[in-house]
C-alpha positions as CSV (number, residue, x, y, z in Angstrom):
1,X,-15.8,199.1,14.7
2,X,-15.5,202.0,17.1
3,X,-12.9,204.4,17.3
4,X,-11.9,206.8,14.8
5,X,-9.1,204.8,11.6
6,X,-5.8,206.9,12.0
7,X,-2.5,205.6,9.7
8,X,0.9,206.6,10.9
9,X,2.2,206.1,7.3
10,X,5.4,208.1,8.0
11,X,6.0,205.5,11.4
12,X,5.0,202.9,8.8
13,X,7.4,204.3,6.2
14,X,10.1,204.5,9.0
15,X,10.3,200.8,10.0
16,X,10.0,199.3,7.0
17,X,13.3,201.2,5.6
18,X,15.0,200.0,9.3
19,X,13.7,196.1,9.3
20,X,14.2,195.6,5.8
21,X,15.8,191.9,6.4
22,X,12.9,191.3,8.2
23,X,10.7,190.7,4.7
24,X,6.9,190.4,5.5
25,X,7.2,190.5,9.6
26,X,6.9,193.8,10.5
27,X,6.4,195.7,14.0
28,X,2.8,195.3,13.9
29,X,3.2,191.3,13.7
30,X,0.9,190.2,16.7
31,X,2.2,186.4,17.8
32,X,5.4,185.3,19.1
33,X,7.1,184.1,15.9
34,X,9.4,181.6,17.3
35,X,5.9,179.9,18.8
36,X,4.5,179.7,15.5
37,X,7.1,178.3,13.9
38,X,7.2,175.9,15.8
39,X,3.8,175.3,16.2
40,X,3.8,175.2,12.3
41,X,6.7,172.6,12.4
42,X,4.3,170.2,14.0
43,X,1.7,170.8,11.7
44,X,4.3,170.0,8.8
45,X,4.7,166.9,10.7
46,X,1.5,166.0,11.1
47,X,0.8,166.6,7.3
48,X,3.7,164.6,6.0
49,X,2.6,161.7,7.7
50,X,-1.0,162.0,6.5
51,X,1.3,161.3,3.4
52,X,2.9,158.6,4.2
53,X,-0.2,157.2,5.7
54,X,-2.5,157.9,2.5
55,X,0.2,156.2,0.3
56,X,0.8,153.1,2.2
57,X,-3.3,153.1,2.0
58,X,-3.3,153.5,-1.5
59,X,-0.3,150.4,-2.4
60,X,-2.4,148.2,0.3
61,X,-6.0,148.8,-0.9
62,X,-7.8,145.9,-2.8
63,X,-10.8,143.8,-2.5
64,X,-13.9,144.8,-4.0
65,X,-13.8,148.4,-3.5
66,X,-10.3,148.5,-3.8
67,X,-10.0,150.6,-6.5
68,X,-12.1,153.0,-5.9
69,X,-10.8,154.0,-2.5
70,X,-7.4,153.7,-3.7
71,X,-8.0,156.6,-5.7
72,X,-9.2,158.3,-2.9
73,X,-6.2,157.5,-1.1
74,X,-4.3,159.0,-3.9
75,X,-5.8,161.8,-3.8
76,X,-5.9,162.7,-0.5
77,X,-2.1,161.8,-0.1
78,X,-1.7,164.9,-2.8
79,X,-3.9,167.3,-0.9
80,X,-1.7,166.3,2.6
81,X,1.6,167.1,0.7
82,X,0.1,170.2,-0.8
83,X,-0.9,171.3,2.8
84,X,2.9,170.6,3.9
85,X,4.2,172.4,0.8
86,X,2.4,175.7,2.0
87,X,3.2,175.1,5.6
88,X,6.6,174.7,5.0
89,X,6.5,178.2,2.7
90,X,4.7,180.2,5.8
91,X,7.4,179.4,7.9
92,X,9.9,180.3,5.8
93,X,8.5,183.7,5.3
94,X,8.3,183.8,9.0
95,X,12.1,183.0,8.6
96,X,12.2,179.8,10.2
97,X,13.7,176.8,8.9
98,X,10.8,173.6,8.1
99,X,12.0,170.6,9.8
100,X,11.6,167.9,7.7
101,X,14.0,165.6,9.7
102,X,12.3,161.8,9.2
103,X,13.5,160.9,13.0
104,X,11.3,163.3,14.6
105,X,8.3,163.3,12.3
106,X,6.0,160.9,14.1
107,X,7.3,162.3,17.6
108,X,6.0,166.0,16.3
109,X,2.9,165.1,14.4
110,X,-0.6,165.5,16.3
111,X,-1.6,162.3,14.3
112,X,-0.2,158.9,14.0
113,X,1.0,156.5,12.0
114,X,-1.7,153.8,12.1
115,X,-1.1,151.2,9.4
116,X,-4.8,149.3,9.1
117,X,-4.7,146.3,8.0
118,X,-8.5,145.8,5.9
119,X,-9.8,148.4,3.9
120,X,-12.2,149.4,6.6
121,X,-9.4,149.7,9.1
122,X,-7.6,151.6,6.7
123,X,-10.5,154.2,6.4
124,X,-11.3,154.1,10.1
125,X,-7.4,155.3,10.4
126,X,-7.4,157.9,8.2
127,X,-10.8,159.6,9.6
128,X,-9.3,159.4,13.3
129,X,-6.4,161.0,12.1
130,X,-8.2,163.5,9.8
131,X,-10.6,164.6,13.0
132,X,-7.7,164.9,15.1
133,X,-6.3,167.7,12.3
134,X,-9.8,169.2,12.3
135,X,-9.4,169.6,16.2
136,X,-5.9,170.5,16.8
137,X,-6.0,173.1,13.3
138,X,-9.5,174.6,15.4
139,X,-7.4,175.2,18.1
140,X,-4.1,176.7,16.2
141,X,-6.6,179.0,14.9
142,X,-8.3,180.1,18.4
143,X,-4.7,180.5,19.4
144,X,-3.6,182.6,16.5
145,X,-6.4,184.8,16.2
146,X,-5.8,188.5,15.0
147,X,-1.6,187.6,16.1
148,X,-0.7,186.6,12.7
149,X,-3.8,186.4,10.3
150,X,-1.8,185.2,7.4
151,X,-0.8,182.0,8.8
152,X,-4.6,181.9,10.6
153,X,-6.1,181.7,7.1
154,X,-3.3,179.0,5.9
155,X,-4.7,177.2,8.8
156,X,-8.1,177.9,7.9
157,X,-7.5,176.6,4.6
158,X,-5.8,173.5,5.5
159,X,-9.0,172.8,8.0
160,X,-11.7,173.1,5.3
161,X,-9.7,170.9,3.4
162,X,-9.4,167.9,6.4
163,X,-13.0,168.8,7.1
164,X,-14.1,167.7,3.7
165,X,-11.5,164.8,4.0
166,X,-13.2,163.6,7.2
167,X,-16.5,163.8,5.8
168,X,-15.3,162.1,2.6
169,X,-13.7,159.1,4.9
170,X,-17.2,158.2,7.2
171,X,-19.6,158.6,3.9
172,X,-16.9,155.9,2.5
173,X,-17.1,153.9,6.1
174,X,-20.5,153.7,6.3
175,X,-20.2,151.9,2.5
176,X,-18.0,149.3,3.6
177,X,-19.8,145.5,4.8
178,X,-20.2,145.6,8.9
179,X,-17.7,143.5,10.4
């Protein structure tokens, strides 16, 4: 760090007293809010149908290894809808509105609704999906950088999680019988 640290507390003071509806956003917020709310509104896309994907998987998984993916499926459905649950809560405290409207979902999610029909397409789906999270979240971070760190280290969180998912998916992929 260079430079020397100086506080305007009394500025500080000022303009929190003045922008008071404004809850946590204050002058020194760094990204264009409207952006990141919306870019957050297609990352709440993309998460809910990770859902919808990961629970279809779970109803439709049998065979010999059925079981035991199913519960992976489970799982991972859980973790998605955790991920939109905290999505949807940053960009209410940006004071944007979370769009969960079911006719646009799949038209604003970076993934997509690939049904599989074995077990191993069913994996293969969710790992292409999971690495396309891993890639687009990279990028929403890049793009946020010091503009809003708060919803940077949501994002952050969100991509260790679809990291490990991703891993999780090709460990269970390289299990399954070679078609």
């Amino acid at each position: 760090m260079s430079g020397e640290f100086v506080m305007r507390i009394e500025t500080i003071r000022k303009q929190a007293r003045e922008h008071i509806d404004e809850g946590p956003i204050t002058s020194s917020y760094g990204a264009d809010k409207e952006r990141v709310i919306k870019v957050l509104n297609e990352v709440l896309a993309t998460e809910l149908v990770c859902v919808l994907r990961y629970m279809r998987h779970y109803y439709m998984a049998e065979g010999i290894d059925g079981d035991s993916v199913k519960a992976t499926f489970l799982e991972y459905s859980n973790e998605e809808r955790n991920h939109a649950d905290q999505v949807a809560t940053r960009i209410v405290q940006l004071g944007g509105e979370p769009d969960f409207n079911p006719e646009v979902l799949g038209k604003r999610s970076h993934t997509q609704y690939k049904q599989g029909t074995s077990l191993t397409d069913m994996i293969k789906e969710d790992l292409v999906a999971e690495r396309i999270a891993v890639s687009s979240y990279q990028e929403i971070i890049r793009w946020l950088a010091n503009g809003d760190p708060t919803t940077r280290r949501v994002m952050e969180g969100l991509l260790a999680e679809e990291e490990e998912h991703a891993d999780d998916l090709r460990s269970l992929l390289a299990k399954m019988p070679a078609k």
